[in-house]
C-alpha positions in Angstrom: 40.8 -11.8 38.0 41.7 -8.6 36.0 44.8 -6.5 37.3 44.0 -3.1 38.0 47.1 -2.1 35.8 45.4 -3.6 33.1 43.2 -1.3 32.5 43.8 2.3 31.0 43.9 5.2 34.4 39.9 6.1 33.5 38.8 2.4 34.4 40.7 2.3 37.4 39.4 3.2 41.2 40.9 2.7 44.5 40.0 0.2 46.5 38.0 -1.9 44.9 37.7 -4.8 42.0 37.5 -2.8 38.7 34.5 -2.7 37.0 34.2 -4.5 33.6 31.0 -3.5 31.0 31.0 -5.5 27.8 29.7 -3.3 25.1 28.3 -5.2 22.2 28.9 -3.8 18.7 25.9 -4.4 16.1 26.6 -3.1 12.1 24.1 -3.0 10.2 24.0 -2.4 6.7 22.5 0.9 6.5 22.8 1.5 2.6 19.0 1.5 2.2 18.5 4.5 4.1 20.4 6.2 0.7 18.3 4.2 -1.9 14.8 4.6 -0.1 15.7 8.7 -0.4 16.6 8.0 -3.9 13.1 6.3 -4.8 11.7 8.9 -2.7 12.8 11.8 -4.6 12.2 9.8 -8.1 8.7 9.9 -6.6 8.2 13.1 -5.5 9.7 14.4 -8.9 7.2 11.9 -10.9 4.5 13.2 -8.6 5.3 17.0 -9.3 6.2 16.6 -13.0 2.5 14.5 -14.1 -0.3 16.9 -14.7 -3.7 15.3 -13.4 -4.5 13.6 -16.9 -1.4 11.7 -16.5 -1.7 10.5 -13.3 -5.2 9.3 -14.4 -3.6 8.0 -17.8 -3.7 3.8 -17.2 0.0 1.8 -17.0 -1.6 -1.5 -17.9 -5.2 -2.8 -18.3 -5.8 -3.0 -14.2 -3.9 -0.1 -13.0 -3.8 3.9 -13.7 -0.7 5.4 -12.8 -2.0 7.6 -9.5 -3.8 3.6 -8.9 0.7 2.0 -9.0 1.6 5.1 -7.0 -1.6 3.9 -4.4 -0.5 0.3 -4.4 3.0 1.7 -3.5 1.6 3.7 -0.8 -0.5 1.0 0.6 2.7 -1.3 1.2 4.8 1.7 2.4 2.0 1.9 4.8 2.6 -2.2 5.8 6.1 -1.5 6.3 5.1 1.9 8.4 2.4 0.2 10.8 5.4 -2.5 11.0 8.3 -0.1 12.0 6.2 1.3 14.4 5.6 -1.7 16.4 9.0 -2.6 16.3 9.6 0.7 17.7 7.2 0.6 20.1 9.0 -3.2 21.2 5.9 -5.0 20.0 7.1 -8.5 18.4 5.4 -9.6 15.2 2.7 -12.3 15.4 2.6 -14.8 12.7 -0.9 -13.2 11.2 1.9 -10.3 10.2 4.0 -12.4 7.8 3.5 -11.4 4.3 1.8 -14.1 2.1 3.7 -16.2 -0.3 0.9 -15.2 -3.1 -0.3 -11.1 -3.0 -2.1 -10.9 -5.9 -5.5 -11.3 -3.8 -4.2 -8.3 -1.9 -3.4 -6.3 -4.5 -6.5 -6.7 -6.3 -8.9 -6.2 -3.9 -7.5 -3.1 -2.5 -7.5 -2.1 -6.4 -11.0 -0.5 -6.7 -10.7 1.2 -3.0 -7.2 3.2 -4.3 -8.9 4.2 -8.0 -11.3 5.4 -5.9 -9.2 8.1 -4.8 -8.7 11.3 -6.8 -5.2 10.6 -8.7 -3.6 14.1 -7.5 -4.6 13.6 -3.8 -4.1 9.6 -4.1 -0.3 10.7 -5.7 0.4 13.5 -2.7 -0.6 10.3 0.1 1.6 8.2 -1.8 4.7 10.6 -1.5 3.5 11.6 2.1 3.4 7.7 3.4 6.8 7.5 1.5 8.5 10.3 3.8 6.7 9.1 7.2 7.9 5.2 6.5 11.7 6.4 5.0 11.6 8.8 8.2 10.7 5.9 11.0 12.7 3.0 8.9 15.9 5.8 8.7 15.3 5.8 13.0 15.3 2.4 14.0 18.3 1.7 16.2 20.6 -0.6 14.7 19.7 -3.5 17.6 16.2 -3.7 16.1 17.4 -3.8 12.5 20.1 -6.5 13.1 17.0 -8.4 14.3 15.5 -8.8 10.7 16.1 -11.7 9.3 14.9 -12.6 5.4 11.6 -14.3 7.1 10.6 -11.1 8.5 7.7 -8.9 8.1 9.0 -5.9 7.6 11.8 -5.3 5.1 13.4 -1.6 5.3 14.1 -1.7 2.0 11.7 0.3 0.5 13.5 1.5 -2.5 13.3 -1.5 -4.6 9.3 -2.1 -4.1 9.4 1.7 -5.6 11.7 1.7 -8.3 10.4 -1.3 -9.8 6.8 1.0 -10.5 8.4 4.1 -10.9 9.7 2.3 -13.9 6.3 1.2 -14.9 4.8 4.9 -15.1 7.7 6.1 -16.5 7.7 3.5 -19.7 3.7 4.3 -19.5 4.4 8.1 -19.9 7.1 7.8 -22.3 4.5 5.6 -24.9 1.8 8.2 -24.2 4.1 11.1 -25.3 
């Protein structure tokens, strides 16, 4: 049994046992919260910079660079709808794990985001990208220390990001 002098004066009361809560400490590396606002802001100043021609102008032979900005946007979105059930305490089902082969996700959702005007595809990109950051940013640190590498959703948004914002950016720099 635990001595009532044990404790510091605050946790002590007359008459009675003194009352013991065990408060669990969870850290959680939170440095992503940092790069996903860097990538963000790249974006947002890619977005702003690129007149319509250029957001129209093609990276490679499948993809214009408003279409990369869209296929960005379209996995921010994964990671968004994700967050929010883990928000809303929702567990992941097994249908939710990411495939080990994308490429048949990425090109069919290819001709539905070149359907999209490149200025208003490029504006959803950067808008998804400041809804997921914003929700991702908010998740207590319980539910992050949950992730493990198998699931779903990864917070990590930045590097998904940088790795096309350096696509466009060698695309822009050969057209100019």
């Amino acid at each position: 049994m635990l001595s009532m002098n044990a404790l510091p004066r605050s946790c002590r009361y007359r008459g009675g046992e003194a009352a013991v809560q065990v408060v669990s400490l969870v850290v959680v590396d939170r440095s992503f919260v940092a790069a996903n606002a860097r990538e963000l802001a790249r974006m947002r100043a890619v977005v702003s910079r690129l007149s319509d021609r250029q957001l129209g102008a093609m990276v490679n032979e499948y993809w214009s660079v408003a279409g990369v900005l869209g296929h960005i946007a379209f996995w921010d979105g994964r990671a968004l709808y994700l967050a929010g059930k883990l928000e809303r305490g929702e567990t992941f089902t097994a249908s939710e794990n990411e495939p080990e082969d994308v490429d048949w996700i990425n090109d069919s959702s290819r001709p539905l985001i070149h359907a999209i005007p490149p200025r208003a595809l490029a504006e959803l990109a950067v808008s998804i990208a400041e809804e997921t950051d914003e929700l991702v940013a908010s998740l207590p640190d319980e539910m992050l220390a949950g992730l493990g590498e198998t699931s779903p959703l990864n917070p990590v948004r930045a590097n998904h990001r940088g790795e096309h914002l350096d696509e466009i950016e060698a695309a822009i720099r050969q057209r100019t």
